[in-house]
N, C-alpha and C positions, 0 to 999 in steps of 0.2 A: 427468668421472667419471660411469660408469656409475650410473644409478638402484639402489637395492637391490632384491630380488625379495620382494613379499609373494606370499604363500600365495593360491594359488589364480591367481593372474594369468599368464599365458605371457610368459615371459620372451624378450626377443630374444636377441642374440648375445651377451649379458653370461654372465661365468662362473658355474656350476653354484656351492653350494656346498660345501666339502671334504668328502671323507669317500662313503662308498657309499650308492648312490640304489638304489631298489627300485621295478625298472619291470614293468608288467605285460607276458608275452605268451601269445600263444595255441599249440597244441602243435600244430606240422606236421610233413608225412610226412620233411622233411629236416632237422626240427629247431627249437627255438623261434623266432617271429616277434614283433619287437615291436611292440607294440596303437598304433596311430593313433586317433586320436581326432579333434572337431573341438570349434572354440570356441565361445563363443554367435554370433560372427558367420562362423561357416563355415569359417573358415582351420581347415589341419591341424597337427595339432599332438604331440608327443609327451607322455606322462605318466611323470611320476618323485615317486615317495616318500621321503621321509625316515627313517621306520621303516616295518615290517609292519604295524605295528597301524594307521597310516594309513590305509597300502595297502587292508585286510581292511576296515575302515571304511567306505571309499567304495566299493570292488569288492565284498568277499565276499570269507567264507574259502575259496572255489573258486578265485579267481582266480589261474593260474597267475603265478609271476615269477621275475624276474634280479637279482641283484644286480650292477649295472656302475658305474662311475667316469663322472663327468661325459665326461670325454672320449673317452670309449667311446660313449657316449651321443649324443652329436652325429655322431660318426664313422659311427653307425651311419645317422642317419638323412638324413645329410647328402646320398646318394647320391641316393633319396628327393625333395627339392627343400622339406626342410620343416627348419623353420631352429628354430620354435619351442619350446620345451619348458614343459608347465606344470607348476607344484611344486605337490605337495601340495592337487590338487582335491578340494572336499569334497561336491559336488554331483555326481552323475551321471546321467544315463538309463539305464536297464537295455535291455539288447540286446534287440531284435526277435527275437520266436517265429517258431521255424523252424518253417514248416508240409509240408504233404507238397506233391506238384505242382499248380498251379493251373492247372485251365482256358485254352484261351485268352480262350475268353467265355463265359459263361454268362447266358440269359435269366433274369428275378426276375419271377415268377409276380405276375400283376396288375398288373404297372408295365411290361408291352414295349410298346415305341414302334417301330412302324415304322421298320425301316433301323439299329435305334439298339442293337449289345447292349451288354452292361454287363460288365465285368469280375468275374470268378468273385471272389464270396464264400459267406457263411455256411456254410465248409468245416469239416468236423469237425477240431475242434484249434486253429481260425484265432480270432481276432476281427477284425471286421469293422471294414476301415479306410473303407468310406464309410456314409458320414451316412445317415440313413432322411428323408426328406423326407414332412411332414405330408400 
């Protein structure tokens, strides 16, 4: 007998349970896509809710969704090569700011080294993904 599914955990190929799940997607030019995620250890993974108000919870009331049947759900993603689905995550990361084009490299005034550039930051809009070193 299959394990039960707690909340928050990716579940393997055990079945969904009854009743319609509420999965995030994002809106493309040919129509919705559903949101891939990953775990804390990397694997991909899909997301499904149990009500909206979970859903809006973790995501935002921005976040686009579907309402599909478990086995809609796996059918969709199963093409994909991603087996897991996790229920009702209550933890998220919010999505990386989109910034405008970045450089290929940009020098940082007082710190060029010889032979060495540094990848463009402190771009208007950006926060700065590397470290400042003392």
């Amino acid at each position: 007998m299959a394990a039960p599914l707690q909340d928050g955990d990716p579940a393997s190929r055990d079945a969904l349970p009854p009743g319609p799940l509420y999965v995030p997607v994002r809106r493309g030019p040919h129509g919705d896509v559903t949101r891939l995620f990953r775990t804390a250890t990397g694997a991909r993974t899909a997301v499904a809710f149990t009500s909206v108000a979970r859903l809006t919870s973790a995501l935002g009331a921005d976040q686009a969704w579907v309402r599909l049947a478990g086995p809609a759900l796996r059918a969709l993603i199963r093409p994909l090569g991603v087996a897991a689905v996790t229920l009702d995550p209550q933890l998220t990361a919010p999505a990386p700011e989109r910034c405008g084009e970045v450089p290929p490299t940009r020098r940082v005034p007082g710190r060029d080294v010889p032979g060495r550039d540094v990848p463009g930051r402190d771009l208007p809009g950006c926060r700065s993904a590397v470290a400042e070193r003392p």
